[in-house]
C-alpha positions in Angstrom: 0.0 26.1 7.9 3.5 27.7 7.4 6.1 27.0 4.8 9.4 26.9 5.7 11.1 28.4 2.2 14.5 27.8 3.3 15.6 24.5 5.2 13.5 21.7 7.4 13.7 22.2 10.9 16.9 20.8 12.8 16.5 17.1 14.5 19.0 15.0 16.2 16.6 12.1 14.8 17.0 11.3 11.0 14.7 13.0 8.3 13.4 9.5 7.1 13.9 5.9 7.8 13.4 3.3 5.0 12.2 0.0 5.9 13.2 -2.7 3.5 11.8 -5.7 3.7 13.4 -9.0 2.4 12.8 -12.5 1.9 14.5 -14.5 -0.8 14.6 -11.7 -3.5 17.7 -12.4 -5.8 20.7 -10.4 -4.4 21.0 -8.0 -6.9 17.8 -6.1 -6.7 18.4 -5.7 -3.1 21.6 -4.4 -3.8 20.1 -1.6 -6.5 17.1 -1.3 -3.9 19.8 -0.1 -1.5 21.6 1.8 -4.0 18.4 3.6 -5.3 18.3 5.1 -1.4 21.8 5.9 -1.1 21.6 8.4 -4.5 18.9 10.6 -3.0 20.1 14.0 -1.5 20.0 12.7 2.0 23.3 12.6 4.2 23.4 9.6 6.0 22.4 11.5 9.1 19.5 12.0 7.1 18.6 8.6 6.0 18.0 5.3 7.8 18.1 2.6 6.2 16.8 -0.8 7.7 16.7 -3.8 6.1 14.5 -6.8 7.8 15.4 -9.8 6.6 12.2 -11.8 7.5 13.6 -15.6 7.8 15.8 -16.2 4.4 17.7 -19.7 4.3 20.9 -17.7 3.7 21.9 -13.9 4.5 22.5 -12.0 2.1 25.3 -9.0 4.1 28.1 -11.2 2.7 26.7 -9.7 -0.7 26.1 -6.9 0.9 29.6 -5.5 2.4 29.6 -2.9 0.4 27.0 -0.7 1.4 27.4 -2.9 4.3 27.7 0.1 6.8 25.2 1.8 5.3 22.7 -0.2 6.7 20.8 -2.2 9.7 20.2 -5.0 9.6 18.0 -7.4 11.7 17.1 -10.8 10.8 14.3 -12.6 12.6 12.2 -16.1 11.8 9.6 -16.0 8.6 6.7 -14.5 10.0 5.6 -12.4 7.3 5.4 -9.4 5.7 3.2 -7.7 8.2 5.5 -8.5 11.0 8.8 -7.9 9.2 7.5 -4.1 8.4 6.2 -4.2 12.0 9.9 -4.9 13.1 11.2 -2.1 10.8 8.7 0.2 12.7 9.9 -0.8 15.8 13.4 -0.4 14.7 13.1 3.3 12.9 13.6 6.1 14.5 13.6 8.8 11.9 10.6 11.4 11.4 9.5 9.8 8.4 9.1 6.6 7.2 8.9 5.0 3.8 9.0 1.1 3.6 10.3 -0.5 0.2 10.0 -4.1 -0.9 13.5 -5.7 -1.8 12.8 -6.4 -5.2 11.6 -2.9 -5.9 13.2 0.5 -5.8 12.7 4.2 -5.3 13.2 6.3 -8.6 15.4 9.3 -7.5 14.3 11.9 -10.2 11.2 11.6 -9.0 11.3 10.5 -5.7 13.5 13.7 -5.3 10.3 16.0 -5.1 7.9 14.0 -2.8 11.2 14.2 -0.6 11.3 18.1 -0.9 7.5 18.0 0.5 8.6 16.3 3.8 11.3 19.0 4.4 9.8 21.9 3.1 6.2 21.2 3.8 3.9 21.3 7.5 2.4 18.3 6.6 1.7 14.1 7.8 1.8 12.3 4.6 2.8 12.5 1.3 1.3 10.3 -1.5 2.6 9.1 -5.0 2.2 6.6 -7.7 4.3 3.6 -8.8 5.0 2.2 -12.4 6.2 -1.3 -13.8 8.0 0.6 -16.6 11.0 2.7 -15.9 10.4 5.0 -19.3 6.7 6.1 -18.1 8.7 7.5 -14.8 9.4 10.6 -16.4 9.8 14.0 -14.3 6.7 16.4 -14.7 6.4 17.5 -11.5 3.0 20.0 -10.2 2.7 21.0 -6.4 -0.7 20.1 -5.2 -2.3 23.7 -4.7 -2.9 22.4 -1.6 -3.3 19.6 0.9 -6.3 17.6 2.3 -7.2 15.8 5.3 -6.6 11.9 5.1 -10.5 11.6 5.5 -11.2 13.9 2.6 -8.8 12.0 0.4 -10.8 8.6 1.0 -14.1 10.4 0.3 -13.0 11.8 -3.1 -10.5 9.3 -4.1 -10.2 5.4 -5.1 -6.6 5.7 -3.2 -3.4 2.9 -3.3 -3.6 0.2 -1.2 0.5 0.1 -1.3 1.7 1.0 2.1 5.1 1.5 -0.1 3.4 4.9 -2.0 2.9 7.0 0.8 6.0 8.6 2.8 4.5 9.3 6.1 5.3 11.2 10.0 6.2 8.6 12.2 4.6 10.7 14.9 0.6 9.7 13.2 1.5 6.1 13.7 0.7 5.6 17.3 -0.2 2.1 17.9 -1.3 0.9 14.4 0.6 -2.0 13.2 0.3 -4.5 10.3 -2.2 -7.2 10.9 -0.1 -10.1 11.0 -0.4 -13.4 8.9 -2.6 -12.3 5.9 -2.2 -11.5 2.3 -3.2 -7.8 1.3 -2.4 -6.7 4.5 -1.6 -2.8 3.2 -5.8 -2.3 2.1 -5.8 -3.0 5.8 -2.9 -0.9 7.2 -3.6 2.5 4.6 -6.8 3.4 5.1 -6.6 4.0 8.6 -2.9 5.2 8.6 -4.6 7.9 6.1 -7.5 8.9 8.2 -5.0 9.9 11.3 -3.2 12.2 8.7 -4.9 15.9 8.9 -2.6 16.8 5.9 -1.7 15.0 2.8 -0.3 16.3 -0.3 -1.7 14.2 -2.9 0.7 14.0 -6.6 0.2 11.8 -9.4 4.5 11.5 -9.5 5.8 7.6 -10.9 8.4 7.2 -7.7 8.7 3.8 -7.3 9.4 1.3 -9.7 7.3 -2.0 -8.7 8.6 -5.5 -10.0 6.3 -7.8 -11.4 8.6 -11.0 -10.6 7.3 -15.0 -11.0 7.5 -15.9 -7.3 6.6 -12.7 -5.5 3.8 -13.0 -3.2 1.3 -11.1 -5.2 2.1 -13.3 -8.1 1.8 -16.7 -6.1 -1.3 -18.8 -8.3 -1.9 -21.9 -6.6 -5.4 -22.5 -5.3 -4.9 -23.0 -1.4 -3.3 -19.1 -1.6 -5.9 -17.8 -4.2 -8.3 -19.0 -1.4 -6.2 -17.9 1.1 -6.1 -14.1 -0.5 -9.8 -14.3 -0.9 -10.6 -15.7 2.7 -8.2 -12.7 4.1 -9.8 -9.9 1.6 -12.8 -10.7 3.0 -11.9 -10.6 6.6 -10.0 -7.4 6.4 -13.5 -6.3 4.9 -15.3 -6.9 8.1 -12.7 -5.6 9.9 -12.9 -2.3 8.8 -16.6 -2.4 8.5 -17.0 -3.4 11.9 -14.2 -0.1 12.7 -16.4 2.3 10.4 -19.2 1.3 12.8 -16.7 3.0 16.0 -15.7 6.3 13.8 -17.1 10.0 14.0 -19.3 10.8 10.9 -17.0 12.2 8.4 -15.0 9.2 9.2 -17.3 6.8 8.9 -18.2 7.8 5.4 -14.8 7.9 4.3 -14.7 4.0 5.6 -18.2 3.3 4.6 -17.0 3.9 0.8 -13.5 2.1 1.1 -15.6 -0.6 2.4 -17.8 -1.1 -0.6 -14.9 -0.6 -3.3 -13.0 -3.5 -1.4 -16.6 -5.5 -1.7 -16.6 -4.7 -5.5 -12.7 -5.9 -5.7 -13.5 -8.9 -3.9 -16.6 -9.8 -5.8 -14.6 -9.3 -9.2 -11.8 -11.3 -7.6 -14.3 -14.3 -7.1 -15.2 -14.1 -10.8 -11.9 -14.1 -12.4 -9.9 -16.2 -10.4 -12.2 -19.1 -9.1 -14.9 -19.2 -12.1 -16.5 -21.0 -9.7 -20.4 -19.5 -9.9 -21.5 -22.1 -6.6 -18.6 -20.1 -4.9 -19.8 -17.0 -5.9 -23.4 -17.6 -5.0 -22.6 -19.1 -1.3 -20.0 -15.4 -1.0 -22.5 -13.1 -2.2 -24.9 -14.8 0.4 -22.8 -14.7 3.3 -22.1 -10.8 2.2 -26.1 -10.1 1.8 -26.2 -11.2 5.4 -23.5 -8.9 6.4 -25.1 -6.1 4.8 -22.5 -5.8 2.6 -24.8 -6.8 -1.0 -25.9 -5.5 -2.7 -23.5 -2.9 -3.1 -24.3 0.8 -1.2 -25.9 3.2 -4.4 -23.6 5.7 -3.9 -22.1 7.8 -6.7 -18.2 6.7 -5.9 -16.5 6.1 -9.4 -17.7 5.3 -12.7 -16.5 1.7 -12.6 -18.3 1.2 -8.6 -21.3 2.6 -10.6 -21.4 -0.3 -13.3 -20.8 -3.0 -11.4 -23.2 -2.3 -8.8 -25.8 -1.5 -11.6 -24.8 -5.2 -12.8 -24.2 -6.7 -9.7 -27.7 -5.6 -8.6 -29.7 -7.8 -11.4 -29.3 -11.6 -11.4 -28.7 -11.4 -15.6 -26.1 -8.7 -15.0 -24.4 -10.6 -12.4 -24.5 -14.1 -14.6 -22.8 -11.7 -17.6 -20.2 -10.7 -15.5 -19.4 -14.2 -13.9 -18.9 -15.0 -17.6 -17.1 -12.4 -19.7 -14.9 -10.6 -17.2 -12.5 -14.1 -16.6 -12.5 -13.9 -20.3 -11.8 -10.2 -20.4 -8.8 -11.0 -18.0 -7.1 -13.6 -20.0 -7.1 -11.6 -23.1 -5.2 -8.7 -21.2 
């Protein structure tokens, strides 16, 4: 690997396309979405911006003609998340991509140094963290001493599911797409986006500012989509099982263990969300014939480590199916 200490190599294409994805999210936070892009140090031949407006009743450029040129927009019938980011792929044409929800928004400060790794840096993906709270986004930037592979990182690291915390070549793409009609569709999407990446520079950087906002879809509490969310967690586990089954050994283990941490999330899901122990029994049977419980005795994290211990025991398991929807509720 070579650095290049004093300017990215020259491209007609831009540096990085942003993919905005909207759907009904009050004007305004699009607007300081938007605005949150246009304050990096990009030129706008630098920066793409496209903004996917995936089936709103009413458009919101009128709002917009401001920044109006600034943008591209494409508007298309409500299909979805996964298909409105699979637009904006389809649209971009810059060497990076970064996609951002509407109602959230990049923190420059911050953001400013993951930037400098795609200019300055030979590498496929840069990762960061997000924060709900704009004061713990404070600027204490360390360069990694160096990067990993993508399969390394999902050997050695419980890693974000949020497509939106990774910028990423476009180039390492090839034909992965989001899988379209399902809830949690990034635990999906990022794990195999990250093993195609031979380099990743992994920081711990706050540098984007997520919205916790009554009506987003990760907030929606009804039963049909709390089913919903549980029916597609569990699909997009086979999924990738079935996939680790197809990979080369190093690989494979990295999936093997993304696997069982989305089995342990989906199991602790069932618990505190349904409180439903016939449920729970019927799930953890269907997963016992899938080989996927009991969970694999592997040494991932200290948390994986005590709930498989628990899960393992039927008085552990009964404990758990009562205290932790208690445990939640008090948080």
């Amino acid at each position: 690997m070579q650095d290049n200490p004093l300017a990215p190599p020259a491209s007609d294409s831009p540096l990085i396309s942003f993919i905005i994805t909207y759907h009904e999210e009050p004007i305004e936070m699009v607007s300081e979405c938007i605005d949150s892009i246009c304050t990096l140090s990009l030129s706008p031949s630098e920066r793409e911006i496209i903004l996917v407006d995936d089936g709103s009743a009413t458009t919101p450029l009128p709002a917009l003609q401001d920044i109006a040129d600034q943008i591209i927009y494409i508007r298309q019938p409500n299909r979805g998340l996964s298909d409105a980011r699979n637009t904006g792929i389809q649209q971009a044409t810059g060497q990076w991509l970064q996609f951002v929800d509407a109602d959230d928004k990049l923190i420059p400060s911050v953001y400013e140094c993951c930037l400098d790794i795609t200019r300055y840096k030979q590498t496929d993906m840069v990762m960061f963290d997000f924060t709900s709270n704009r004061q713990s986004a404070t600027l204490n930037f360390e360069m990694p001493t160096s990067p990993v592979t993508g399969t390394q990182l999902l050997r050695s690291k419980n890693i974000h599911a949020s497509a939106c915390c990774y910028i990423f070549r476009r180039s390492i793409l090839g034909n992965l797409r989001f899988h379209s009609g399902i809830y949690h569709e990034d635990e999906e999407f990022t794990p195999q986006l990250l093993l195609r990446a031979e380099s990743v520079y992994a920081t711990t950087q706050k540098a984007y500012w997520y919205r916790q906002r009554k009506g987003s879809i990760t907030s929606a509490t009804s039963t049909k989509k709390r089913l919903k969310r549980l029916h597609d967690t569990k699909a997009i586990i086979l999924r990738l099982r079935d996939l680790s089954d197809t990979l080369p050994v190093d690989d494979r283990l990295a999936m093997q263990r993304r696997v069982a941490q989305l089995t342990m999330d989906y199991i602790y899901k069932i618990m505190t969300e349904t409180s439903n122990k016939r449920f729970l029994n019927d799930e953890l049977e269907q997963l016992r014939q899938q080989g996927l419980f009991p969970l694999p005795d592997r040494n991932y994290s200290q948390k994986y480590n005590w709930f498989r211990r628990l899960s393992t025991h039927r008085i552990g398991l009964n404990m758990m199916a009562l205290f932790l929807p208690l445990l939640k509720k008090e948080r």
